[in-house]
ROVEXMI-755640 format. One line per 3 residues: for each residue x, y, z of N, C-alpha, C. Coordinates in steps of 0.001 Angstrom, whole numbers. Layout:
X,Y,Z,X,Y,Z,X,Y,Z; ...;
# end
This chain:
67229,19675,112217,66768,18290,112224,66989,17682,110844; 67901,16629,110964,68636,16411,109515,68534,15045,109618; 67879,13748,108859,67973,12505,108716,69243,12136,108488;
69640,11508,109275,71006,10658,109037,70667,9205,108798; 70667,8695,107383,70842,7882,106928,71790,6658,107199; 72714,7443,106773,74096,6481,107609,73941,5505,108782;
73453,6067,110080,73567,5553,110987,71796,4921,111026; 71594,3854,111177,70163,3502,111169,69674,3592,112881; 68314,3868,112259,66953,4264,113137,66277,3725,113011;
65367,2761,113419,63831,2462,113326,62996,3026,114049; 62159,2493,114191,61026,2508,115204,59510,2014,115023; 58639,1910,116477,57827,1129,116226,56848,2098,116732;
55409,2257,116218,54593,3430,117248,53794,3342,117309; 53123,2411,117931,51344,1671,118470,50935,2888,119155; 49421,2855,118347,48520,4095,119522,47824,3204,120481;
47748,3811,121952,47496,3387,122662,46006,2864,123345; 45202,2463,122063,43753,2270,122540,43814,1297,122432; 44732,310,122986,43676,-1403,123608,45788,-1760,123474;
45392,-3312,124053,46514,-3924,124185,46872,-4135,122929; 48027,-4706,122654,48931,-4930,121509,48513,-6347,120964; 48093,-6688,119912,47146,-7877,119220,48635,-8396,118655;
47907,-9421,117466,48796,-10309,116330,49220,-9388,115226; 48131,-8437,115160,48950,-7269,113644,49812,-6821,114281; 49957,-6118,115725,50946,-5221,116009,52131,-5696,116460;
51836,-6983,116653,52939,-8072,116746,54025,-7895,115239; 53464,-8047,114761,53692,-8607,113662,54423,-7021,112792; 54030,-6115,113425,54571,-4924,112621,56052,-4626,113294;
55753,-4461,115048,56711,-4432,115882,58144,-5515,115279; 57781,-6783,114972,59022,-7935,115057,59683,-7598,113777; 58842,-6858,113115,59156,-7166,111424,60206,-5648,111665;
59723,-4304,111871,60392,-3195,112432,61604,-3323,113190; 61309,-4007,114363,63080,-4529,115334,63799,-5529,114375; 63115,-6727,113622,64355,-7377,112992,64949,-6442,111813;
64447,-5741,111387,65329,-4988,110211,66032,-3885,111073; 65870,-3466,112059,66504,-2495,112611,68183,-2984,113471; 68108,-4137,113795,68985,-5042,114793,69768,-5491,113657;
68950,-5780,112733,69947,-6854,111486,70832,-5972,111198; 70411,-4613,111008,71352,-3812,109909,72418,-2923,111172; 72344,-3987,112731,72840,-3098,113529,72688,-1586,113820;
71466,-1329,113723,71057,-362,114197,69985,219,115572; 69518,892,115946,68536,1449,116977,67232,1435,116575; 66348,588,117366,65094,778,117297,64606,1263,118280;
63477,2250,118420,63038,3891,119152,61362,3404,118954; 60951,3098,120684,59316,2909,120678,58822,4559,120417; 58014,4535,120179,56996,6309,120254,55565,5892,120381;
54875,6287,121500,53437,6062,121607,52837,6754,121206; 52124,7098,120577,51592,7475,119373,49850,7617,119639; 49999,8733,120847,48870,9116,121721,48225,10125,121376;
48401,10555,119939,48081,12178,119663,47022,12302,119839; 45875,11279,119490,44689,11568,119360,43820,10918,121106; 43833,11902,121595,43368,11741,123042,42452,11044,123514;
40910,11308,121986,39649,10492,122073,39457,8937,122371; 40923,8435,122060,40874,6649,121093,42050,6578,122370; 42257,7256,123417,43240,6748,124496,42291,5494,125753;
43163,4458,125544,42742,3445,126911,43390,3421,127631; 42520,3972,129144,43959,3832,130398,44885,2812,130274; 46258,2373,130853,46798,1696,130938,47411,562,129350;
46828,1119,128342,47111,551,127196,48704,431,127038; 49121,1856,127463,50665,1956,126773,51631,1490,127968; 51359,1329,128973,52254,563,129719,51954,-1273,129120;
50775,-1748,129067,50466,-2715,128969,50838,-3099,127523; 51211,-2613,126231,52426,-2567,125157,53209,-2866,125352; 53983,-2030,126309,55215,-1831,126541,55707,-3172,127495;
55190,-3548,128322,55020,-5089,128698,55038,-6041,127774; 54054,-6131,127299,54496,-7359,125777,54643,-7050,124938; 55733,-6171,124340,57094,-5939,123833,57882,-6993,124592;
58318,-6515,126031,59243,-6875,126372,59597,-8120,126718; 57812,-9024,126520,57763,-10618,126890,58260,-11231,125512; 58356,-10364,124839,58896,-11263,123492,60157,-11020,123054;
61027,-10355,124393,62569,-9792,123799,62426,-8669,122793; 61590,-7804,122614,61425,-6738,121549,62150,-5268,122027; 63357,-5103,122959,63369,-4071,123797,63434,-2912,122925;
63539,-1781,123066,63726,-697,122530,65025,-296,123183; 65440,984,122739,66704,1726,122727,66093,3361,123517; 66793,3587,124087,66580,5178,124751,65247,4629,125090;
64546,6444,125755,63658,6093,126675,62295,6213,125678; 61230,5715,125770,60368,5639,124758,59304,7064,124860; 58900,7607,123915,58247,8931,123448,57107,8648,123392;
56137,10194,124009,54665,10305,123868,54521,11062,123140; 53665,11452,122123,53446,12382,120721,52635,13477,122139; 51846,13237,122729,51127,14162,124091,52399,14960,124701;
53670,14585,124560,54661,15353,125305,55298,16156,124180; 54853,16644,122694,55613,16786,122066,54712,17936,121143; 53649,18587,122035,52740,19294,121658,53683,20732,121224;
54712,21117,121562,55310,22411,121324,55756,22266,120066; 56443,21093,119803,56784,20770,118076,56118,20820,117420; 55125,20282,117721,53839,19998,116391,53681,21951,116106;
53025,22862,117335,52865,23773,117301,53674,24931,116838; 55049,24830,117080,56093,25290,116322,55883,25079,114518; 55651,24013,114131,56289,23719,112661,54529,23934,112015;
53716,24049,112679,52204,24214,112419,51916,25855,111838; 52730,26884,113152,52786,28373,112995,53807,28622,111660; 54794,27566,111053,55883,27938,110283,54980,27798,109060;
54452,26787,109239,53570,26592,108144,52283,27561,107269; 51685,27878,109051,51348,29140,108028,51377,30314,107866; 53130,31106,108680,53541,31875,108633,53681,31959,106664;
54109,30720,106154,54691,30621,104654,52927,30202,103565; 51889,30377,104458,50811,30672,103910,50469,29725,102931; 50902,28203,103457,50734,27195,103273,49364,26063,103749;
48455,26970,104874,47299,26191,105317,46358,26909,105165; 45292,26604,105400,44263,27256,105240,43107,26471,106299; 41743,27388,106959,40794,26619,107611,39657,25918,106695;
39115,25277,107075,37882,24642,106142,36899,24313,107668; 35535,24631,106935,34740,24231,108077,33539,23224,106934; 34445,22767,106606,33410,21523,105740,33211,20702,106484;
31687,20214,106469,31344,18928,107293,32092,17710,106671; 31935,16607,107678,32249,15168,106783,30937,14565,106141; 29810,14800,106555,28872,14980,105547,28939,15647,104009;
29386,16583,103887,29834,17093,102628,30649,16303,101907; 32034,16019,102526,32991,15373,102081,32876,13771,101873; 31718,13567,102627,31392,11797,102189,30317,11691,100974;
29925,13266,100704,29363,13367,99182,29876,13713,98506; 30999,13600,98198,32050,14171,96988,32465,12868,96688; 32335,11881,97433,33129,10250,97388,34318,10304,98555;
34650,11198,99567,35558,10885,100511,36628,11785,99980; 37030,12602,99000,37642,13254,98620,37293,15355,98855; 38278,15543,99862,37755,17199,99575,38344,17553,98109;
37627,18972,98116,37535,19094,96528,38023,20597,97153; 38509,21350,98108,39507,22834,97963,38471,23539,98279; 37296,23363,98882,36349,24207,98813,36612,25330,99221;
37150,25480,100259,37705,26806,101610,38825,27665,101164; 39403,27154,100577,41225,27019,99780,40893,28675,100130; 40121,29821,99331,39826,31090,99094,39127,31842,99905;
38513,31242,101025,37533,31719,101682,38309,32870,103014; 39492,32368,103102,40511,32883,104075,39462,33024,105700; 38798,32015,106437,37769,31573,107224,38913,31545,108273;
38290,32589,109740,39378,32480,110901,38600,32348,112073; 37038,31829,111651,36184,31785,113079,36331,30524,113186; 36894,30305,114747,36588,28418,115046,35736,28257,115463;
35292,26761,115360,36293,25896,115519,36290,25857,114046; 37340,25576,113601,37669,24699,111862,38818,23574,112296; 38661,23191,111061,39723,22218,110391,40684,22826,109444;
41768,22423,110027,43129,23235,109626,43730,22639,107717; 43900,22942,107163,44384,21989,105508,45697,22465,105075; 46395,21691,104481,47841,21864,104270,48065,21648,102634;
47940,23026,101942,48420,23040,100306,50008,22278,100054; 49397,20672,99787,50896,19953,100184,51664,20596,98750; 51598,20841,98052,52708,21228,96960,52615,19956,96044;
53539,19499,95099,53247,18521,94669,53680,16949,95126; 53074,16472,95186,52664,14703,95413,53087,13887,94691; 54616,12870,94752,54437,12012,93362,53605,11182,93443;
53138,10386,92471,51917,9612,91952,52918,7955,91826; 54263,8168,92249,54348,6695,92668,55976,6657,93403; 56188,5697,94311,57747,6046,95037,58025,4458,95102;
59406,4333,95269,59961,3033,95573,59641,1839,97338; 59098,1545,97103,58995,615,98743,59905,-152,98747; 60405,-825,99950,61516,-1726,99867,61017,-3085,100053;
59784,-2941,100152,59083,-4148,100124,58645,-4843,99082; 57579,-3513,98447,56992,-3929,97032,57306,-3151,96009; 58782,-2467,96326,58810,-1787,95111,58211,-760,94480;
58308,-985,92974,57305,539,92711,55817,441,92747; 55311,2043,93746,53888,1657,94089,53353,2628,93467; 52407,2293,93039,51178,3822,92569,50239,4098,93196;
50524,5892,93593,49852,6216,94394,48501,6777,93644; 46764,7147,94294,45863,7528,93749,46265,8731,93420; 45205,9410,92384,45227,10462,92369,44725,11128,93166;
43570,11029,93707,43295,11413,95135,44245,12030,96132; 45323,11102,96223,45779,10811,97335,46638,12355,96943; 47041,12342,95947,47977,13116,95564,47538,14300,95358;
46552,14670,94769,45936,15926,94683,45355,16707,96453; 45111,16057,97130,43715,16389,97388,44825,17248,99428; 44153,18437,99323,44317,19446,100857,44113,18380,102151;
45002,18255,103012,44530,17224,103913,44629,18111,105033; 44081,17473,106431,43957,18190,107500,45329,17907,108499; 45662,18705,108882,46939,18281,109640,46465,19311,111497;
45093,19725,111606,45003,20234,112460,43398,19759,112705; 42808,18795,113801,41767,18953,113369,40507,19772,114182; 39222,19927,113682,38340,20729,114309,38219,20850,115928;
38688,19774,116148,38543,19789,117939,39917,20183,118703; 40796,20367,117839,42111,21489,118189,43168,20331,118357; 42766,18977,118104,44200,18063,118047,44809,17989,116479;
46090,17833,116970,47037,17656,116049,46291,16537,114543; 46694,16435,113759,46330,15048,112659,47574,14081,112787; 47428,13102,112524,48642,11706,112452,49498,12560,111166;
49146,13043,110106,49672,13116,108893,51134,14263,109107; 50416,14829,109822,51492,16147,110374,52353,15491,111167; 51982,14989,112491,53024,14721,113264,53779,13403,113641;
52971,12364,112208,54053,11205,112208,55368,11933,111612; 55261,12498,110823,56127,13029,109441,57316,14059,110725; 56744,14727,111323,57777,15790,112422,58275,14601,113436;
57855,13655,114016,58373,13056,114750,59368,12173,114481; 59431,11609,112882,60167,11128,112330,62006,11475,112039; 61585,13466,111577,62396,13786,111507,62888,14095,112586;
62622,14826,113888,63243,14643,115127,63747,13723,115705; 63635,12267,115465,64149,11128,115781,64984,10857,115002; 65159,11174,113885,66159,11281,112847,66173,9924,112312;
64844,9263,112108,64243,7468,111365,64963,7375,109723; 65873,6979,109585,66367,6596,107798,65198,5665,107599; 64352,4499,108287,63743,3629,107353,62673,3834,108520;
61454,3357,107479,60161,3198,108698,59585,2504,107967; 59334,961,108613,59383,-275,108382,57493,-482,109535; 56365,-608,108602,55331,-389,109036,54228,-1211,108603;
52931,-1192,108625,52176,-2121,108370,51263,-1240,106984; 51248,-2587,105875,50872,-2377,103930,49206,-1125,104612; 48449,-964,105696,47315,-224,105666,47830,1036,105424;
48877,1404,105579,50025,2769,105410,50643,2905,104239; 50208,2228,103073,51199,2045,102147,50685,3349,101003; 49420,3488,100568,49295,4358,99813,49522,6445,100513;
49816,6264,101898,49929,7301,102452,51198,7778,102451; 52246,6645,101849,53703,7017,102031,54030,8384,101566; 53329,8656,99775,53850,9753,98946,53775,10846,99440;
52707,11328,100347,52126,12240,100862,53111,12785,101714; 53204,11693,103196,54205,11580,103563,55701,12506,103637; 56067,11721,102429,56942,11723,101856,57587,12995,101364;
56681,13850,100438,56638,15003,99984,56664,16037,101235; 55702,16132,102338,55226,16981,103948,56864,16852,104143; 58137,15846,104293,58955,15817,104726,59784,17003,103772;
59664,17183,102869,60356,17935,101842,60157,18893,102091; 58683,19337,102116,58056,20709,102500,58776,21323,103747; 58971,20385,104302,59782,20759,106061,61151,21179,105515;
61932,20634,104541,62973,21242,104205,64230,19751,104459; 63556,18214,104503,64402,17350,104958,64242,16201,104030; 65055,15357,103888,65289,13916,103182,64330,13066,103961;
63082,12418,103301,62168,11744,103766,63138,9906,103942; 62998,9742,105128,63058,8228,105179,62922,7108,104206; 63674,6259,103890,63051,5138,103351,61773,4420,104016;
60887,3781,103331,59366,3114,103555,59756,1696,102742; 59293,818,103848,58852,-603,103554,57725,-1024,104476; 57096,-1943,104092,55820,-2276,103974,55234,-3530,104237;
54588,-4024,105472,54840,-5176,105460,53087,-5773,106032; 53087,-6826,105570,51693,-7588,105325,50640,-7360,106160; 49184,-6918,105821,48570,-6994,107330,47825,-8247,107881;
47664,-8403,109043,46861,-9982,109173,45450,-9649,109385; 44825,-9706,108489,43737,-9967,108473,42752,-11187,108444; 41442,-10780,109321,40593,-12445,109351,39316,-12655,108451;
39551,-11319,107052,38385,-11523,106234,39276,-10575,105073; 39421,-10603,104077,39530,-9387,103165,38848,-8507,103531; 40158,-7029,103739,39486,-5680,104019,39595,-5825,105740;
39531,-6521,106444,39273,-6623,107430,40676,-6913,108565; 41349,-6275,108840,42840,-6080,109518,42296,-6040,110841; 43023,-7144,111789,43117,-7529,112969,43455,-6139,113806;
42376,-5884,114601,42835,-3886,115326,42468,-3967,116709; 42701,-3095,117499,42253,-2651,118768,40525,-2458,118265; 40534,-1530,117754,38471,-1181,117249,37449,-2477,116956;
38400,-3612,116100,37572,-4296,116616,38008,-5598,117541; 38424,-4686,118371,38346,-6350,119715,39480,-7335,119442; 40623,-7050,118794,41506,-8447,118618,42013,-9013,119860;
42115,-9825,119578,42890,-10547,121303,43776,-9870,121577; 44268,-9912,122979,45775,-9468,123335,46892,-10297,123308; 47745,-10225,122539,48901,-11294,122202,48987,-11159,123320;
49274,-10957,124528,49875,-11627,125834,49248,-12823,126601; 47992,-12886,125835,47324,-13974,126277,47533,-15119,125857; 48035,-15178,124994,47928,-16536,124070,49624,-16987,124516;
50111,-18249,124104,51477,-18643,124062,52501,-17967,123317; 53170,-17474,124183,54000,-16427,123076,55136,-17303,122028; 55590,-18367,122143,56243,-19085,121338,55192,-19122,119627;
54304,-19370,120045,53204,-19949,119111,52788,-18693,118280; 52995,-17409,118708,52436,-16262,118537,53970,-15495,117804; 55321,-15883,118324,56340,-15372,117645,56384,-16470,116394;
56306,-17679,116223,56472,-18608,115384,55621,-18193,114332; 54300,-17621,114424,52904,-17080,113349,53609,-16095,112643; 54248,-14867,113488,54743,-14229,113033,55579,-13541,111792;
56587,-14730,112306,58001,-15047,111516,57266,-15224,110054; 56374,-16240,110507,55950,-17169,109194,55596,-16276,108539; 54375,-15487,109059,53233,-14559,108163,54519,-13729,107346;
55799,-12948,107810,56956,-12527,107709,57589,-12878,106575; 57194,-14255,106106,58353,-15156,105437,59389,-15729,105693; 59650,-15546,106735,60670,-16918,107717,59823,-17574,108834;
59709,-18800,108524,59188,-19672,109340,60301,-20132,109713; 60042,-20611,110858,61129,-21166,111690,61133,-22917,111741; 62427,-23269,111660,62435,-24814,111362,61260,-25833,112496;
60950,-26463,112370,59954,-27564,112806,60775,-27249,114700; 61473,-27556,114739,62276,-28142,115831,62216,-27037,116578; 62176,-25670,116142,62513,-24143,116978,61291,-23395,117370;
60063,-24233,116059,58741,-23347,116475,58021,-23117,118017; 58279,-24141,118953,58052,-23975,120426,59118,-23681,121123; 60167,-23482,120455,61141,-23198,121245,61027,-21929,122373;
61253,-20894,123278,61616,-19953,123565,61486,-19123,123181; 61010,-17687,123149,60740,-16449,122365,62080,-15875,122288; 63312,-16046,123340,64395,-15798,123114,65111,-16591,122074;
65127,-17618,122208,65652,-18353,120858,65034,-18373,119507; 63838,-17662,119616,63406,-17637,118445,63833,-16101,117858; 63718,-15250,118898,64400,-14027,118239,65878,-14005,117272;
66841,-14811,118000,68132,-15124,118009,68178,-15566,116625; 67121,-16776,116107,67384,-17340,114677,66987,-16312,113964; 65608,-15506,114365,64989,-14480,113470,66224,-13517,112933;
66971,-12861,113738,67741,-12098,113584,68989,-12600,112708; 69164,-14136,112982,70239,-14285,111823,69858,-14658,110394; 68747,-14633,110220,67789,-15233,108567,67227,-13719,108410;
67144,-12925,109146,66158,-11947,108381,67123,-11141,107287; 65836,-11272,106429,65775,-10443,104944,64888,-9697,104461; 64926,-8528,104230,63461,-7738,104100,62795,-8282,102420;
63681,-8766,101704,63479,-9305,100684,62444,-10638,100454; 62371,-11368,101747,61842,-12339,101935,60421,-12325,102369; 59800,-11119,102771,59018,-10872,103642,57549,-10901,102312;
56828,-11414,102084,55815,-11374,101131,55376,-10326,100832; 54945,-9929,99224,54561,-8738,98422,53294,-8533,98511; 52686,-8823,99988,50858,-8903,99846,50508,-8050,100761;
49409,-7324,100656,49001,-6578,101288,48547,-6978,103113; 47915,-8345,102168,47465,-9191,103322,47459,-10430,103559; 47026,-10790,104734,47636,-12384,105082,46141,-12694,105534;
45779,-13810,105197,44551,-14358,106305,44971,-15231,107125; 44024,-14536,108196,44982,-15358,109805,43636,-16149,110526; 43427,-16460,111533,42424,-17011,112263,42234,-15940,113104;
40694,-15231,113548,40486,-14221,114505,41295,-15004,115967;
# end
């Protein structure tokens, strides 16, 4: 499993607990226009790992408005739930090379340290479950290039600190198997929403550890309706399919940094794709974390 750069990949990968809002709008359009511009493949992946936070019918009902806004995907679209042998494969490699370790630290503990584990288990060599699985990432750089915002600095935290890539209730972690699914899809860029931005390095490095060329990362604004406060499934955002989708691709663009001329903003979601695709610039797209939007 070898990133091919050359030939571009995107992709877009909403988890499936509630319908698809204005942020995920907004991550999805920003993901397909850089992927289409540069003539390349964009690849949906549902992104179901975590079973608890699943809503019936969510991921068909995505996958629907995607498609009301011309957003299609390429090949047939992926469940992280169908892809349980990979994770488990590269999980056993991992600590065949005696790279993980269990921890049965509460999150009580760990929300008294300040949110940071501190290696407690690292030595304990602990094999009664249930535990929480931790991954001695090796080293972490402390800052990488975005194509969005450039050079970012990562915490030290972020960089130091054993993360879980297995967790106590026997599911997979996002951290592990965004990073494997990536490279099996063989993604050169992953074009995502700024709440992901200090997680890139981490990332980044797990891909190395695997033995592969980590993707390029860009980064793009979140819409939020308070500082701190990003438009989500958890709390209740509308379902973009409800609202006018002209009005809802036109927000978009804008929040994006291409607004669309006076004359095109009601136009058609097809015609608005059409201009999107001939103006887009990832260069253009604003250096902010966040946007304030109207709930």
């Amino acid at each position: 499993m070898t990133i091919d750069v050359a030939r571009y990949r995107g992709r877009f990968a909403p988890s499936p607990s509630g319908p698809l809002h204005f942020g995920s709008l907004v991550a999805a359009l920003g993901s397909y226009l850089q992927a289409k511009s540069q003539g390349g493949q964009w690849l949906l992946r549902i992104e179901d790992i975590d079973t608890t936070r699943i809503q019936p019918g969510a991921a068909s009902s995505i996958m629907r408005t995607l498609e009301q806004f011309g957003l299609c995907w390429d090949q047939t679209e992926t469940y992280q739930t169908q892809r349980l042998a990979l994770y488990q494969h590269h999980f056993d490699e991992l600590a065949a090379r005696q790279l993980i370790y269990g921890c049965n630290c509460s999150r009580a503990r760990i929300a008294s340290l300040g949110g940071v584990y501190d290696g407690c288990c690292r030595q304990k060599n602990l094999q009664t479950e249930p535990l929480a699985w931790r991954l001695k990432p090796g080293p972490v750089a402390a800052q990488f290039t975005d194509l969005v915002f450039g050079e970012v600095q990562v915490p030290d935290s972020i960089c130091r600190e054993d993360y879980i890539i297995k967790r106590r209730d026997g599911l997979f972690a996002y951290q592990l198997v965004v990073v494997l699914d990536d490279i099996d899809q063989q993604i050169g860029q992953v074009i995502r929403g700024a709440d992901l931005l200090e997680m890139t390095s981490r990332q980044q490095a797990l891909c190395v550890l695997l033995g592969h060329n980590p993707p390029q990362y860009g980064h793009l604004p979140l819409a939020v309706t308070a500082p701190g406060f990003k438009l989500s499934k958890q709390n209740h955002a509308t379902d973009v399919s409800t609202l006018p989708l002209s009005q809802s691709m036109s927000a978009a663009l804008t929040l994006l940094g291409h607004a669309p001329p006076a004359e095109l903003k009601q136009a058609p979601v097809t015609e608005l794709l059409v201009w999107a695709l001939q103006h887009w610039q990832l260069a253009l797209v604003p250096k902010q974390q966040e946007v304030l939007v109207s709930s």
